[in-house]
N, C-alpha and C positions, 0 to 999 in steps of 0.2 A: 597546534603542532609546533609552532614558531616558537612557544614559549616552553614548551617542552623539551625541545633544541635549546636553549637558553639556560634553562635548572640542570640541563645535563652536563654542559659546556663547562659552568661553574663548579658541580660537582666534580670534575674531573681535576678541574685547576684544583678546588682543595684536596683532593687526595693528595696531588701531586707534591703541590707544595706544602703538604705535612712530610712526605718523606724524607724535605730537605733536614726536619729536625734532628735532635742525637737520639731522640725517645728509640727505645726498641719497635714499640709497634705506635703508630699515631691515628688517631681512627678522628672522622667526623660523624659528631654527633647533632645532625637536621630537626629541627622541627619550625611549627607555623605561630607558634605563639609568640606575642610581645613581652619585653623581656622583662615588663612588671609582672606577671603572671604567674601564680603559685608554681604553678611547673615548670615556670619558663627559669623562676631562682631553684627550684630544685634539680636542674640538671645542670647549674652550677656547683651544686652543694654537690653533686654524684660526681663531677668532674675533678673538685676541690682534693675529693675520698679517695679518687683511683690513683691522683697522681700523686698523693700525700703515699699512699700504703704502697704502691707499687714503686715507690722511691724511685719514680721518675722516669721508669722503665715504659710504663703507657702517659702517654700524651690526649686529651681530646680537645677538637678542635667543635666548638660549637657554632651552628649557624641557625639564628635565632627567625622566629618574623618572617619565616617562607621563604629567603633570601633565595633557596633552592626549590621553591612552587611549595604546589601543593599538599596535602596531605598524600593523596594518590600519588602523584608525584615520587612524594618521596619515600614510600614501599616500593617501589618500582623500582629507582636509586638505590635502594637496600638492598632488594634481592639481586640486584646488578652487582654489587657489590661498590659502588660509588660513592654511597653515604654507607658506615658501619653503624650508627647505632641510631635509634630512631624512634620515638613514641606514639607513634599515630590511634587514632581512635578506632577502639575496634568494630564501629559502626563501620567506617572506611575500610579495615582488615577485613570484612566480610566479603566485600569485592574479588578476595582472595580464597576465600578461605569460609566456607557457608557457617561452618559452626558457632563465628563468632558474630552473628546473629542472635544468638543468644542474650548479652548483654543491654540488648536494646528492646528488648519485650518491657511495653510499658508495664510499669507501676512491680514490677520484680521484685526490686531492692526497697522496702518500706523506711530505713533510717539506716545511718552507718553502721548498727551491730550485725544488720544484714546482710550487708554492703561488701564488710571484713571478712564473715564465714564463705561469703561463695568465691570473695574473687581471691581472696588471700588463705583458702582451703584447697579444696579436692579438686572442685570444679574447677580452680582459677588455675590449678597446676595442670590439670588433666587438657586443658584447653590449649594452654603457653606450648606444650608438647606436639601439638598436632601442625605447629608451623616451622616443624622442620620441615616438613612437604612443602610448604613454600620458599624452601630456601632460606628462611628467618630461623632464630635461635632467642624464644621468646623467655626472659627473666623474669617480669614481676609485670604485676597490674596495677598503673600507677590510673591516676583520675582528678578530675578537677569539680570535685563535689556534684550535686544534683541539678539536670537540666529545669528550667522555666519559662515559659511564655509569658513572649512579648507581641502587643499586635497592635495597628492605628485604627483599628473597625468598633472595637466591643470591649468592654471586658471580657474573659472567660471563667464561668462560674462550673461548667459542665462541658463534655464534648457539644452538644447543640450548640452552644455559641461559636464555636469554630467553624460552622457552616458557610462555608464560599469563601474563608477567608486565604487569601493566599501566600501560605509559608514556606519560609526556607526550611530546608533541612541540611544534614549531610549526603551525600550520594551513599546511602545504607538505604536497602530495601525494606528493611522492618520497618525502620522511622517514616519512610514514604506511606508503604499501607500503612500504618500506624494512623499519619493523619488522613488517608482517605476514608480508612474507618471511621474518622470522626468527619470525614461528612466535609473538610478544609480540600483546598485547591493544591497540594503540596509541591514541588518544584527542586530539585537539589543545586545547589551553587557552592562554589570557592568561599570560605572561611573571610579572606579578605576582600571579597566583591562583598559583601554581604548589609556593608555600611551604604555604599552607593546604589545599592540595590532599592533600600528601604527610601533614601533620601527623592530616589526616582520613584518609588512607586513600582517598582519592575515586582518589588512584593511588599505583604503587609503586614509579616508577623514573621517572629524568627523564635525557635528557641537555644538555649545553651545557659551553661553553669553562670552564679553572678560576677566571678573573675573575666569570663570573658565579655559582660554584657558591660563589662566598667571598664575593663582597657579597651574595647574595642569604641564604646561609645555609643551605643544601641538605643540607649535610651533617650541620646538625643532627636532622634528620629523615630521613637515610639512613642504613643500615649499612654498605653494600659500593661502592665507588667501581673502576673499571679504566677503566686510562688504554688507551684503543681508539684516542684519534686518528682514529675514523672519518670524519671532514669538518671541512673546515676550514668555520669560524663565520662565513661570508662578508658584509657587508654593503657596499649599494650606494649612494654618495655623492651625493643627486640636488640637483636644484632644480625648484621649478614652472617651467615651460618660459617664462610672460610673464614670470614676475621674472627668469628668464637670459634674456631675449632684452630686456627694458629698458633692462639693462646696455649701455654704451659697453664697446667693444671694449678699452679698456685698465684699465678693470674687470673685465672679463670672465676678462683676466688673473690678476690679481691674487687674482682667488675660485679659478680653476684652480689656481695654483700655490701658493694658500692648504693647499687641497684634499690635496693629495700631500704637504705639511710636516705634515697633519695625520694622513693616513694613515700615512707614515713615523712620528711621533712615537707612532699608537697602538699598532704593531705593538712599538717599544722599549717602552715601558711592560709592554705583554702579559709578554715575554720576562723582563725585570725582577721583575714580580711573579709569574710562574710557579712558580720554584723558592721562593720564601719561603712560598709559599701551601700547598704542599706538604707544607712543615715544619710550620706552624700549623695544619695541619688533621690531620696523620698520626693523632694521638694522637682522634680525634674519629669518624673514620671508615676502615674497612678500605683500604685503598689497593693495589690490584696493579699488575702491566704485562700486556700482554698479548701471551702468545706470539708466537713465529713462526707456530706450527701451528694456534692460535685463530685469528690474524690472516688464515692463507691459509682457514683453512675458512670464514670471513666473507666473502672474497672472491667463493669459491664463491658461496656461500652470496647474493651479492649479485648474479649476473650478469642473472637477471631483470627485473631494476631497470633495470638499461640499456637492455634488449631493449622494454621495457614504453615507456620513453618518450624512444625514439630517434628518434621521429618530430615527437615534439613541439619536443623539443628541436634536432633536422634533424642527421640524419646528418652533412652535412658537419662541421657546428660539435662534434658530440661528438666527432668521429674526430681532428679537429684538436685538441681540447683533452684527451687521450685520449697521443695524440703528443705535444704539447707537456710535459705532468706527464710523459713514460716519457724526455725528455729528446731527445728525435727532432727 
């Protein structure tokens, strides 16, 4: 509670003293990442856009690295209206909002052409829409490429081998059963406890995209890393719904199409730094791929998960995004 007092306290001083600027409207834009982080330079790049084309009219004030807590945290802040603009993972946005649940049904997204059709299509629009009811005004689906496990016990060739092991997750309910379907011990913690976590032993496996397993440094405190690809790292691009609706219509623009040069620009970054991350980490920590035949028994292995929250998620919209990733 103390430290929630604290990200609130803060959020409030930046609101404030962005108003002292000349900008028409000055908004802060929160998130939890480090600022080498594909996403973490492309909401520089979206910032760079707004304030180039809005000729200065919008200001954003970025606070990078959790500086304002957590991911929860800071949709909370959002919908408060204390942070205006905000990327959180829609694994976390589900706490809010069940549909976006969705995105974390393992093994969904098979490569990035599938990746592109659902969240950057029908699905990804039809979804961004439903968080006006949260008081959000959801733009684009931005993401920091596919999650992977890391763990100190095993490798993992198949769900079997995650058996008893005890991982982190995000506080998203699919990802939880997710691993107790496979049979693991799963746990949800803070994005940045998660380094101290591993180094204590409090857990023994984490997973996430390899931007964050490299700035955060994961792999110094793992032995065994397999590239699963089980979900893609999905985050969702919002605003507090009064500071999008304050906006003039040809603002409004301009943060839109800000939004998508900023999503495109994190996805090149991702892809850029992927393979280099690879090389610099090999020597560090075990690195595999993961079969064919581990990949399909995960599958297996994962159908529960669909079944469990097909309802939450609403049949229609699973089946369609479901169809869209099989290329239908």
């Amino acid at each position: 509670m103390r430290l929630f007092s604290k990200a609130i306290i803060l959020a409030v001083g930046a609101s404030i003293s962005g108003m002292a600027h000349a900008a028409d409207f000055s908004f802060t834009f929160a998130h939890v990442l480090t600022e080498d982080t594909p996403n973490a330079r492309a909401a520089v790049v979206f910032k760079e856009e707004v304030e180039e084309n809005s000729d200065g009219r919008i200001e954003i004030n970025i606070r990078p690295a959790a500086q304002l807590g957590g991911d929860v945290e800071i949709i909370e802040q959002t919908q408060m209206g204390l942070v205006h603009i905000a990327i959180p993972p829609t694994g976390n946005l589900a706490n809010f909002n069940e549909q976006m649940y969705l995105f974390d049904l393992p093994f969904l997204l098979s490569d990035e052409a599938a990746m592109k059709r659902v969240l950057d299509g029908e699905v990804g629009t039809e979804l961004l829409a439903t968080l006006d009811g949260n008081n959000l005004h959801g733009i684009a689906m931005w993401g920091a490429g596919f999650r992977h496990m890391t763990n100190n016990i095993r490798p993992i060739n198949g769900p079997d081998d995650l058996s008893g092991i005890k991982m982190r997750t995000l506080q998203a309910p699919t990802i939880l059963a997710t691993y107790r379907a496979y049979g693991a011990n799963p746990t949800a913690m803070a994005y940045v406890e998660v380094y101290n976590g591993l180094q204590q032993g409090v857990i023994e496996g984490q997973e996430n995209p390899l931007a964050n397993i490299a700035s955060m440094k994961f792999y110094e405190v793992q032995d065994y890393m397999t590239l699963t690809s089980h979900a893609y790292h999905t985050y969702a691009a919002v605003m507090n719904k009064q500071a999008w609706d304050s906006l003039p219509e040809d603002l409004q623009t301009v943060v839109e199409d800000a939004m998508i040069v900023g999503r495109d620009a994190a996805r090149k970054f991702t892809q850029e730094d992927e393979s280099k991350i690879l090389a610099d980490i090999e020597d560090q920590i075990e690195i595999q791929e993961l079969s064919a035949e581990g990949r399909e028994a995960f599958i297996e292995a994962s159908k529960p998960i669909y079944d469990e929250f097909r309802e939450k998620v609403t049949p229609a919209l699973m089946d369609k995004a479901i169809a869209l990733a099989n290329g239908e």
